[in-house]
mmCIF file of the N, C-alpha and C atoms, coordinates in Angstrom:
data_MODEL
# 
_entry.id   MODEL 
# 
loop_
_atom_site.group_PDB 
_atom_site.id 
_atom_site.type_symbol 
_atom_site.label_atom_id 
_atom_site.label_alt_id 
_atom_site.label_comp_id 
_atom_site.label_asym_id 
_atom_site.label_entity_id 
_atom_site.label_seq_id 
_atom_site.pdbx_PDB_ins_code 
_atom_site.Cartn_x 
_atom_site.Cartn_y 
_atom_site.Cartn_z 
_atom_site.occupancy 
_atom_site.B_iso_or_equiv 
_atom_site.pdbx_formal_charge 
_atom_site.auth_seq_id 
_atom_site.auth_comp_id 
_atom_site.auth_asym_id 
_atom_site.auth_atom_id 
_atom_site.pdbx_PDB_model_num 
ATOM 1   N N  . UNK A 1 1  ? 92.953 86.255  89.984  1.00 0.00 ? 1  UNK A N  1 
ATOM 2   C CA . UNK A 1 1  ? 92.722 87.342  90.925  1.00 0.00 ? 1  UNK A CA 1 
ATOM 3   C C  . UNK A 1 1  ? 91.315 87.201  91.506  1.00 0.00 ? 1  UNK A C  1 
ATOM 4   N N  . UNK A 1 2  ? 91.241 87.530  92.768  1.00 0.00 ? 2  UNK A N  1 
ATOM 5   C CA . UNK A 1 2  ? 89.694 87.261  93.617  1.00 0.00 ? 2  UNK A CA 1 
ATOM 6   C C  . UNK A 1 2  ? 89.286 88.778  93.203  1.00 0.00 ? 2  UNK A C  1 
ATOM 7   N N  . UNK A 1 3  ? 87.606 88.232  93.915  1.00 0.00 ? 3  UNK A N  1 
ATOM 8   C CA . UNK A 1 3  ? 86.587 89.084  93.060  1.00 0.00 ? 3  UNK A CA 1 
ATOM 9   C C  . UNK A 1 3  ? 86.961 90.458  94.387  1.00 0.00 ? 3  UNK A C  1 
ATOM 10  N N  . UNK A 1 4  ? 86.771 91.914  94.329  1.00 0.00 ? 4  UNK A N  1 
ATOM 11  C CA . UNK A 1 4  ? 87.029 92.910  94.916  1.00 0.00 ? 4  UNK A CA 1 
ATOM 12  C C  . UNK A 1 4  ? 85.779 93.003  96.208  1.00 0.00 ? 4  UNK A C  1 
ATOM 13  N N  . UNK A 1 5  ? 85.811 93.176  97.264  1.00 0.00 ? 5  UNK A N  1 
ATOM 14  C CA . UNK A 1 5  ? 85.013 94.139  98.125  1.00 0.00 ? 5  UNK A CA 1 
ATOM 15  C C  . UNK A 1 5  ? 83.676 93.901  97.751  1.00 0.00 ? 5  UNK A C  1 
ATOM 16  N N  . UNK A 1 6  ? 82.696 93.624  98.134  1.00 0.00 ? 6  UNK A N  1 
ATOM 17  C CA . UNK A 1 6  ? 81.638 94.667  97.987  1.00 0.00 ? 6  UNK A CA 1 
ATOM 18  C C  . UNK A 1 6  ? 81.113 95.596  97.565  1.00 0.00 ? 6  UNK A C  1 
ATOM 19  N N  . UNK A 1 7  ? 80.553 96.568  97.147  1.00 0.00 ? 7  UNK A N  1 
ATOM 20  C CA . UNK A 1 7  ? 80.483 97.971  96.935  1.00 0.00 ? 7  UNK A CA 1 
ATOM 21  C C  . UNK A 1 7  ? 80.425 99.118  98.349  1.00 0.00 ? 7  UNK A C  1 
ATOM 22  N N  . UNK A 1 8  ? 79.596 98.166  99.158  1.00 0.00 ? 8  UNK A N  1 
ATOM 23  C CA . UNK A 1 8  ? 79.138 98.810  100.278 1.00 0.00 ? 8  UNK A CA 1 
ATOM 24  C C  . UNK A 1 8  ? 80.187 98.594  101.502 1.00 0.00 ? 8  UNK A C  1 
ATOM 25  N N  . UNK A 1 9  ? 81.295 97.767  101.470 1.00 0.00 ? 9  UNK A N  1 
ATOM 26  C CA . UNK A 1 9  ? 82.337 97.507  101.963 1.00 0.00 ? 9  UNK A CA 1 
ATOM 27  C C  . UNK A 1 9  ? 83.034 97.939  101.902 1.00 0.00 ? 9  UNK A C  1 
ATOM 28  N N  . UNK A 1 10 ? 83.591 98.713  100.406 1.00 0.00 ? 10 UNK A N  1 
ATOM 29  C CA . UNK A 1 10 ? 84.086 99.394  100.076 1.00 0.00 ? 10 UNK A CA 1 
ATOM 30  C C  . UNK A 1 10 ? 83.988 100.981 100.010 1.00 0.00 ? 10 UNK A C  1 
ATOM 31  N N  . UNK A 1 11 ? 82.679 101.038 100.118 1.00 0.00 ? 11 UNK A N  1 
ATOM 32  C CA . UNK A 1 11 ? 82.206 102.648 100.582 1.00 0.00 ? 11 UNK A CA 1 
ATOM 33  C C  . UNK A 1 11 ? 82.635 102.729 102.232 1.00 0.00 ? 11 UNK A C  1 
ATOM 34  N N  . UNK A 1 12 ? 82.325 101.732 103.272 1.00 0.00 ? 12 UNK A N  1 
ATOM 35  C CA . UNK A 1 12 ? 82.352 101.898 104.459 1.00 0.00 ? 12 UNK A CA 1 
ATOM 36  C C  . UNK A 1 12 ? 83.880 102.109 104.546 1.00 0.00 ? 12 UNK A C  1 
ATOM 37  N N  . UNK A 1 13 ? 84.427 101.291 103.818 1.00 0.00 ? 13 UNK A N  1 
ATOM 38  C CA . UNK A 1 13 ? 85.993 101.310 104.065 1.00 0.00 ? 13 UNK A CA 1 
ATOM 39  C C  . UNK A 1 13 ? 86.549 103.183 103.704 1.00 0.00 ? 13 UNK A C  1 
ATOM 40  N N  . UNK A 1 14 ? 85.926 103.354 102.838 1.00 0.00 ? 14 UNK A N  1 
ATOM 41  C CA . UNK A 1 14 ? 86.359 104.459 101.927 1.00 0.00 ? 14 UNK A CA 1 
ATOM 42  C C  . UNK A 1 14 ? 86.168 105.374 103.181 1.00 0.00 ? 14 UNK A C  1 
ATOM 43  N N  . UNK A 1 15 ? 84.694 105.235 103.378 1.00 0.00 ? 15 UNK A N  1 
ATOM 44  C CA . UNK A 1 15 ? 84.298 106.547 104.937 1.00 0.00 ? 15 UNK A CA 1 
ATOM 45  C C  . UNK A 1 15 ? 85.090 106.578 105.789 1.00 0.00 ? 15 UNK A C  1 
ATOM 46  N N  . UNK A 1 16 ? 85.650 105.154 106.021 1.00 0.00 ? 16 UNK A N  1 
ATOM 47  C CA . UNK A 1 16 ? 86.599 105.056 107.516 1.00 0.00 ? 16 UNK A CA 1 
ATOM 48  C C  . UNK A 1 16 ? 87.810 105.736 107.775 1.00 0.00 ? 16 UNK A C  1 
ATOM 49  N N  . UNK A 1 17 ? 88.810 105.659 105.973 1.00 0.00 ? 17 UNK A N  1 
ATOM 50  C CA . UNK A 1 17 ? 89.784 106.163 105.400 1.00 0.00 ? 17 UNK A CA 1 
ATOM 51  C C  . UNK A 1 17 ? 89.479 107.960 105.307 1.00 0.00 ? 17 UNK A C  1 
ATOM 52  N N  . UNK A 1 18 ? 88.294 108.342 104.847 1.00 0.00 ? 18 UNK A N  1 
ATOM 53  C CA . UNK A 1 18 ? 88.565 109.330 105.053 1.00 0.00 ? 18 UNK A CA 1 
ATOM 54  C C  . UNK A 1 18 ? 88.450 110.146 106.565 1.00 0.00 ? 18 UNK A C  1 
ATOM 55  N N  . UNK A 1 19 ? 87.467 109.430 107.312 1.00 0.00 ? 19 UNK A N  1 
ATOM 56  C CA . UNK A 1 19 ? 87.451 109.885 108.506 1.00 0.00 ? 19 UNK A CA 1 
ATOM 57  C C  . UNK A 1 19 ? 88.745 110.046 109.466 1.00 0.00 ? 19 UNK A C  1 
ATOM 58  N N  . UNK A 1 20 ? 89.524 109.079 109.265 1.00 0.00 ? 20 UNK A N  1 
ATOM 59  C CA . UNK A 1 20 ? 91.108 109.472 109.713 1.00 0.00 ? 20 UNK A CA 1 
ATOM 60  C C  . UNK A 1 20 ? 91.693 110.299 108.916 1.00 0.00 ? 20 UNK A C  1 
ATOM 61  N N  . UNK A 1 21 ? 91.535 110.927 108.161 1.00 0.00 ? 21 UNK A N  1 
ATOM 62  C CA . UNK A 1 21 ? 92.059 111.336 107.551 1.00 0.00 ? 21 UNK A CA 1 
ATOM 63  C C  . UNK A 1 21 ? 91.444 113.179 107.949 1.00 0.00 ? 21 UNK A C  1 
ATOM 64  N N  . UNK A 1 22 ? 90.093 113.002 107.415 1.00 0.00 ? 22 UNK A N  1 
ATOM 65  C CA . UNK A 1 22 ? 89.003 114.561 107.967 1.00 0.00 ? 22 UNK A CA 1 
ATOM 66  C C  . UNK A 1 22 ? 89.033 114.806 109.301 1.00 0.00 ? 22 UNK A C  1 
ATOM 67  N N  . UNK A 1 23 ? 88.888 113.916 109.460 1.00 0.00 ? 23 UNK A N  1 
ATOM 68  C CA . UNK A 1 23 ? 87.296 113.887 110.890 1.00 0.00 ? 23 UNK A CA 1 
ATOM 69  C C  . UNK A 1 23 ? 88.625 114.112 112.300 1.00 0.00 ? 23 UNK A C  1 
ATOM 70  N N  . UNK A 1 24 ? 87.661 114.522 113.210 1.00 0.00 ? 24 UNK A N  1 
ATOM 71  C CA . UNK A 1 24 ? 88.254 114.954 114.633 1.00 0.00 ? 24 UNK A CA 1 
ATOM 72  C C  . UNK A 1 24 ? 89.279 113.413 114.887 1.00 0.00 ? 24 UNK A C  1 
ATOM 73  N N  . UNK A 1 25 ? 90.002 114.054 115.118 1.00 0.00 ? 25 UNK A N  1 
ATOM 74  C CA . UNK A 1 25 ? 91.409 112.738 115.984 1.00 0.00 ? 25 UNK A CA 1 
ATOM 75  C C  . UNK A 1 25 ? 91.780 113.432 116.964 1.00 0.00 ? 25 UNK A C  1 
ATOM 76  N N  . UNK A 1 26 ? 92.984 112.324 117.482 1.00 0.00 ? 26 UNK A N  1 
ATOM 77  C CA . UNK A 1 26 ? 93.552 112.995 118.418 1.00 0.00 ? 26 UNK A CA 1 
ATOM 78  C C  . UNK A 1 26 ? 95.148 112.369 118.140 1.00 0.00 ? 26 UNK A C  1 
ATOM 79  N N  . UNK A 1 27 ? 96.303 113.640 118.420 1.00 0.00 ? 27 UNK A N  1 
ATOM 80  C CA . UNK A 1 27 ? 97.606 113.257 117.878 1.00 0.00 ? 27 UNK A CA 1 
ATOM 81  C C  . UNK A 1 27 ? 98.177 113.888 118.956 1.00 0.00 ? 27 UNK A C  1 
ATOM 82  N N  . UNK A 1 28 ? 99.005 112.482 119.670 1.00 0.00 ? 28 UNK A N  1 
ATOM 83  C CA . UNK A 1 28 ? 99.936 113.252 120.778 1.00 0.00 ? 28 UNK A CA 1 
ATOM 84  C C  . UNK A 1 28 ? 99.005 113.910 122.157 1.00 0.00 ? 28 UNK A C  1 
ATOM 85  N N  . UNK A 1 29 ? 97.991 113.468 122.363 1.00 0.00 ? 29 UNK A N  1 
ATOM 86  C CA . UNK A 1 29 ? 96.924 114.126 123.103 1.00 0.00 ? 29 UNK A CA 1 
ATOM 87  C C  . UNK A 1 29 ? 96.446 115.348 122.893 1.00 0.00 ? 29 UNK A C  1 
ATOM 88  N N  . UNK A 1 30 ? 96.624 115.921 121.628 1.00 0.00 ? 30 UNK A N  1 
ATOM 89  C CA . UNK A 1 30 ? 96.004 116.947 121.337 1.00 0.00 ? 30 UNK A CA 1 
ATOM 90  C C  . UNK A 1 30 ? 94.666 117.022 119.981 1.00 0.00 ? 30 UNK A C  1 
ATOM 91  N N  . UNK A 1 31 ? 93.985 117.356 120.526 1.00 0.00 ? 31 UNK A N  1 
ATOM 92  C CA . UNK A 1 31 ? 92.177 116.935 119.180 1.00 0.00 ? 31 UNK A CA 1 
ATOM 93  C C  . UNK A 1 31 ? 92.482 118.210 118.634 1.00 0.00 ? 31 UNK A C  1 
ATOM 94  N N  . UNK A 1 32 ? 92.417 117.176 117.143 1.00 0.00 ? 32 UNK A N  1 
ATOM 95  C CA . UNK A 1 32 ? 92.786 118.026 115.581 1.00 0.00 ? 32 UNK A CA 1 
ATOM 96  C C  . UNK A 1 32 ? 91.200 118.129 115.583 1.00 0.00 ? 32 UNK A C  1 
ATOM 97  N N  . UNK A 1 33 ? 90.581 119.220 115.492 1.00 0.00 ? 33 UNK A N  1 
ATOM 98  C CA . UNK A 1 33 ? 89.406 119.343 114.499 1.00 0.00 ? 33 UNK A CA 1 
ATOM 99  C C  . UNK A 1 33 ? 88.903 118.738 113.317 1.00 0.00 ? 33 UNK A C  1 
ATOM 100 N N  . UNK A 1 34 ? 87.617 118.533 113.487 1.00 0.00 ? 34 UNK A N  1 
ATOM 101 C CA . UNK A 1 34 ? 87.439 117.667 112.192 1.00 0.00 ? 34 UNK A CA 1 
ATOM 102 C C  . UNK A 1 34 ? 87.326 118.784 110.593 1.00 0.00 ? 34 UNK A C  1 
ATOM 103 N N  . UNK A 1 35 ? 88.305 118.308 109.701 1.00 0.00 ? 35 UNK A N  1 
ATOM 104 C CA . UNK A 1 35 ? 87.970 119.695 108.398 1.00 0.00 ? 35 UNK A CA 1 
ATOM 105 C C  . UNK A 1 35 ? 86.717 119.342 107.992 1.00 0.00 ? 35 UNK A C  1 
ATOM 106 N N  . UNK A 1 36 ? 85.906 118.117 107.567 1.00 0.00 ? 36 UNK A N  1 
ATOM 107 C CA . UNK A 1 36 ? 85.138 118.108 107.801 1.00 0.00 ? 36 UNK A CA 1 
ATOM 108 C C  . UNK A 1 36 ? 83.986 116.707 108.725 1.00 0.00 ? 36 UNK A C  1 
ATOM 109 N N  . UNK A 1 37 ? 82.487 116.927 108.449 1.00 0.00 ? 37 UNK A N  1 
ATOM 110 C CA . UNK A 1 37 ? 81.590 116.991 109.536 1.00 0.00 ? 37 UNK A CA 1 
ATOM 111 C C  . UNK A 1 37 ? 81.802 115.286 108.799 1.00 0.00 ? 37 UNK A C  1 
ATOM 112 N N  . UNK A 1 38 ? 81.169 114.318 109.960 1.00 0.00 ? 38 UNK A N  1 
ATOM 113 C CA . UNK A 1 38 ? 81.016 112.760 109.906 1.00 0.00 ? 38 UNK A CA 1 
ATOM 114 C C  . UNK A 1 38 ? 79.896 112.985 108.530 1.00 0.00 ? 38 UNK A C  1 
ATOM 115 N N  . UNK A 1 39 ? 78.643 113.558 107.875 1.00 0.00 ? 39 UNK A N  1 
ATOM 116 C CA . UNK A 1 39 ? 77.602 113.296 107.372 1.00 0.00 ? 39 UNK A CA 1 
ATOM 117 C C  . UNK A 1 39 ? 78.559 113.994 105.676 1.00 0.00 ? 39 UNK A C  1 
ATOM 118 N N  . UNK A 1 40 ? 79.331 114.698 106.065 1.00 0.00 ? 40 UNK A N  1 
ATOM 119 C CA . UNK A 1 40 ? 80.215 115.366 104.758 1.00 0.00 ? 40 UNK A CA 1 
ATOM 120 C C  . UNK A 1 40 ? 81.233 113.928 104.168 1.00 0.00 ? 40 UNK A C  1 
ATOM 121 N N  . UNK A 1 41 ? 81.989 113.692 105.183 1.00 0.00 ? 41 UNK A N  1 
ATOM 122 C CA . UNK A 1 41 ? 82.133 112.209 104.849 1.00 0.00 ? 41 UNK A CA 1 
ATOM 123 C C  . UNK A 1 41 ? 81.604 111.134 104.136 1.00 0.00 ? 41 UNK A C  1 
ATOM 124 N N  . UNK A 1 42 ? 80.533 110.802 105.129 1.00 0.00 ? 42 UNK A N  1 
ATOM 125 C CA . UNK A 1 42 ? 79.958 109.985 104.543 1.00 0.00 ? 42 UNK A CA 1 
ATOM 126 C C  . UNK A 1 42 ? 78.857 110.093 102.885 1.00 0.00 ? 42 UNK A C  1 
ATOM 127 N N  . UNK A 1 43 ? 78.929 111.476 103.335 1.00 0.00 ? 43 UNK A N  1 
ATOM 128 C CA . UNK A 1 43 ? 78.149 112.081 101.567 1.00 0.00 ? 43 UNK A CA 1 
ATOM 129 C C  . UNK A 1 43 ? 79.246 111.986 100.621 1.00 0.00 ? 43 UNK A C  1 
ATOM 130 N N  . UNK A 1 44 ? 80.396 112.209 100.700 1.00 0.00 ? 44 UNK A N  1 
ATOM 131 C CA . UNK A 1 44 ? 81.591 111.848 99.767  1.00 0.00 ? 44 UNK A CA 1 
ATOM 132 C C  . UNK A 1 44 ? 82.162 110.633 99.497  1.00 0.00 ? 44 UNK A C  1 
ATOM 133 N N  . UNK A 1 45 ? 82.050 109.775 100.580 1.00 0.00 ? 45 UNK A N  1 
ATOM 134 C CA . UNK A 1 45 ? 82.406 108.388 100.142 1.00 0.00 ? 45 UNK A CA 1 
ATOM 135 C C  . UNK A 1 45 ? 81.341 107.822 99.126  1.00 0.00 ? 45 UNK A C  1 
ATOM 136 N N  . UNK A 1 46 ? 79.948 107.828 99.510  1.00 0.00 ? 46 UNK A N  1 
ATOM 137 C CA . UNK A 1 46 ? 78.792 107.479 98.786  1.00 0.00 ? 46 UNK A CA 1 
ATOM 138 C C  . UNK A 1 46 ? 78.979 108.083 97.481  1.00 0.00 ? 46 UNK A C  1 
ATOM 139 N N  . UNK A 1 47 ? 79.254 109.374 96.954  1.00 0.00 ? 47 UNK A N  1 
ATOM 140 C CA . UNK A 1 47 ? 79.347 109.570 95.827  1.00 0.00 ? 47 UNK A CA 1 
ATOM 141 C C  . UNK A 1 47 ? 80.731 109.381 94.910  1.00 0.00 ? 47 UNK A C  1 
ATOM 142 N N  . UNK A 1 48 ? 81.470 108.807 95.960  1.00 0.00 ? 48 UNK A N  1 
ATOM 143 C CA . UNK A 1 48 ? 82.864 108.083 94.920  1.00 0.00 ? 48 UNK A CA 1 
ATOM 144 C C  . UNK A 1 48 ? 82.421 107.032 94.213  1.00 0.00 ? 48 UNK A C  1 
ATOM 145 N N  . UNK A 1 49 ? 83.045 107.196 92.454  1.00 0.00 ? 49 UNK A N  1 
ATOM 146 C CA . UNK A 1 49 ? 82.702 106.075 91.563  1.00 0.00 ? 49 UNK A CA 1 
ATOM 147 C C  . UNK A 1 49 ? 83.388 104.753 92.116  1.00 0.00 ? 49 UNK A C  1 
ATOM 148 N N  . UNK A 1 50 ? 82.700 103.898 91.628  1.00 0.00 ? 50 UNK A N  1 
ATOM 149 C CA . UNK A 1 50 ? 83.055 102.107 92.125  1.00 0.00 ? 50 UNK A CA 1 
ATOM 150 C C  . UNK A 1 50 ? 85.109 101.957 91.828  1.00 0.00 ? 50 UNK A C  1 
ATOM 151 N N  . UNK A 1 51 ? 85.432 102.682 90.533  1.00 0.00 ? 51 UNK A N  1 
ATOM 152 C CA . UNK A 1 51 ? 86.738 102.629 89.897  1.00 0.00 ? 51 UNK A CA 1 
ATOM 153 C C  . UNK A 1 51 ? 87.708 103.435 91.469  1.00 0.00 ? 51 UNK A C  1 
ATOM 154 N N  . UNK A 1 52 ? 87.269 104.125 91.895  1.00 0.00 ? 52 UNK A N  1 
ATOM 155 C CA . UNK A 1 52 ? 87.967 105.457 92.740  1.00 0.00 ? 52 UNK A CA 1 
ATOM 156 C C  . UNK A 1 52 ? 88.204 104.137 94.106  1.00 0.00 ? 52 UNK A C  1 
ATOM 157 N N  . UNK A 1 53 ? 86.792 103.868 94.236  1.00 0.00 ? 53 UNK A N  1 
ATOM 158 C CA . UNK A 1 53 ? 87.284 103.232 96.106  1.00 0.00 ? 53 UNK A CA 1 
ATOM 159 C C  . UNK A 1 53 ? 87.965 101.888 95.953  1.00 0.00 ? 53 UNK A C  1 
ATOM 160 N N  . UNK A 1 54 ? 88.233 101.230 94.372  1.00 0.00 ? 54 UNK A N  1 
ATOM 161 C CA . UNK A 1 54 ? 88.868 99.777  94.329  1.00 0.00 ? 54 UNK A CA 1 
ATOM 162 C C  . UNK A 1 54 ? 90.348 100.822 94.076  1.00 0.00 ? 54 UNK A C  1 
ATOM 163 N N  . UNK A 1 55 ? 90.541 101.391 93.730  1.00 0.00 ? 55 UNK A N  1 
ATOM 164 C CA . UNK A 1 55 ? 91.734 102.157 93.618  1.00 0.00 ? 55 UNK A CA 1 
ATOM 165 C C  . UNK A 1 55 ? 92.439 103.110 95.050  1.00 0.00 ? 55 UNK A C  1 
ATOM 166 N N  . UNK A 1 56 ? 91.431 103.548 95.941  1.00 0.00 ? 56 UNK A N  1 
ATOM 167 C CA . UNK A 1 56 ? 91.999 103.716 97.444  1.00 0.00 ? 56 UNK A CA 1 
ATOM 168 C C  . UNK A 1 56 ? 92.169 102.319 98.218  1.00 0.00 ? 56 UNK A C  1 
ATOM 169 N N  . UNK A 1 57 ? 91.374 101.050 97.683  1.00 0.00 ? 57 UNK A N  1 
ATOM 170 C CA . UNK A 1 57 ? 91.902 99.573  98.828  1.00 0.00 ? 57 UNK A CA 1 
ATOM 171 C C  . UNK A 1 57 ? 92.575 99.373  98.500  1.00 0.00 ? 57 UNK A C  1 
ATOM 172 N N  . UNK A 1 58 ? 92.935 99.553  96.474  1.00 0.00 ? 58 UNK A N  1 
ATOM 173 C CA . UNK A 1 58 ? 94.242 98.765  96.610  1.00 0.00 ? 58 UNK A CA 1 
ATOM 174 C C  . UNK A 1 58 ? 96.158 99.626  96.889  1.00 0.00 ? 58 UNK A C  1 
ATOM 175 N N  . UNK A 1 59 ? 95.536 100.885 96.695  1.00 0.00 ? 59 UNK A N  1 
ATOM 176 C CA . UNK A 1 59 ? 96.589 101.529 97.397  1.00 0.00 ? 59 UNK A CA 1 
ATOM 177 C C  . UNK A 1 59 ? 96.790 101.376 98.566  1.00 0.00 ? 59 UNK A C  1 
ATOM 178 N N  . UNK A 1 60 ? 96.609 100.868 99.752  1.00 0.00 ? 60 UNK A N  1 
ATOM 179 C CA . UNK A 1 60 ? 96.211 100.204 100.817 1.00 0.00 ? 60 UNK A CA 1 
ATOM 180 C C  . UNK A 1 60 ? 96.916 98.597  101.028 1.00 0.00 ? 60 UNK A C  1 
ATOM 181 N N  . UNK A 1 61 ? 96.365 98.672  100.423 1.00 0.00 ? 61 UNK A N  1 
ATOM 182 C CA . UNK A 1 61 ? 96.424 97.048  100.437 1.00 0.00 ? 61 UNK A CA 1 
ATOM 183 C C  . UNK A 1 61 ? 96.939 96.147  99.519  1.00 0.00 ? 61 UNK A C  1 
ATOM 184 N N  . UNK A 1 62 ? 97.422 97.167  98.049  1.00 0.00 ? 62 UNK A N  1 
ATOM 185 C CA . UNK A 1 62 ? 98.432 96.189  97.155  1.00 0.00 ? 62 UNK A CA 1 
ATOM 186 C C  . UNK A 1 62 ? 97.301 95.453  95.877  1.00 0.00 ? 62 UNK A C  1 
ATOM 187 N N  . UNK A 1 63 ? 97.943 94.770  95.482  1.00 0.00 ? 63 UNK A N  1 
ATOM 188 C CA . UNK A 1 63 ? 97.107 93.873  94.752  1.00 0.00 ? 63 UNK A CA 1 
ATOM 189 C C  . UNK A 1 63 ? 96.659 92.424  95.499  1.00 0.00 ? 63 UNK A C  1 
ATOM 190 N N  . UNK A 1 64 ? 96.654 92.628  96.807  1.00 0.00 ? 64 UNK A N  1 
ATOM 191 C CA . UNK A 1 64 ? 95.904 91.637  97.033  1.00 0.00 ? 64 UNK A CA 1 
ATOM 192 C C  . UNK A 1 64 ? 94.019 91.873  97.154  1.00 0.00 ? 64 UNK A C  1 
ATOM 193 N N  . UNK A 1 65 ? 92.988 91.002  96.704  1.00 0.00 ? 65 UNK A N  1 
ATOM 194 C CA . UNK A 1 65 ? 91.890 91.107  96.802  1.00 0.00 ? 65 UNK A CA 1 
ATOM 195 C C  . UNK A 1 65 ? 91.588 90.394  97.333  1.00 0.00 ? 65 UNK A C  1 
ATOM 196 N N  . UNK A 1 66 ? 90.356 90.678  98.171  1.00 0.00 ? 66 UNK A N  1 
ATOM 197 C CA . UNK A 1 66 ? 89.892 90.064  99.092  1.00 0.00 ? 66 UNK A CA 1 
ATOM 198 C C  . UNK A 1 66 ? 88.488 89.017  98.452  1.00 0.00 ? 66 UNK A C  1 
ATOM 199 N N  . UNK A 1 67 ? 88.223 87.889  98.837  1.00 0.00 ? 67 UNK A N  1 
ATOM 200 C CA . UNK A 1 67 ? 87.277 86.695  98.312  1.00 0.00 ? 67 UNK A CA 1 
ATOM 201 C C  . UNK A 1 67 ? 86.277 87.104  98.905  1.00 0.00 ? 67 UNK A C  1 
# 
């Protein structure tokens, strides 16, 4: 098995995931509000343990790891 992400790759990834997920979109041409703010985000990804964001890529992405 290859070695996982980064840490900081994996945080960015984590922010990105939740930002589709929080953060302002738009569905059908209509803008969902963000529940929360881009800096709330990114303060929550940063404080996810290392175990949590290899466990959101690989729900994602399977057991494949990236080199």
């Amino acid at each position: 098995m290859g070695r996982m992400m980064s840490e900081r790759a994996l945080r960015d990834y984590a922010y990105k995931v939740l930002k589709s997920e929080y953060g302002e979109r738009e569905e059908k041409g209509v803008i969902i509000p963000a529940k929360y703010t881009d800096a709330q985000l990114a303060e929550f990804a940063k404080a996810m343990p290392q175990w949590q964001l290899e466990q959101m890529y690989t729900m994602i992405y399977g057991s494949e790891m990236v080199e």
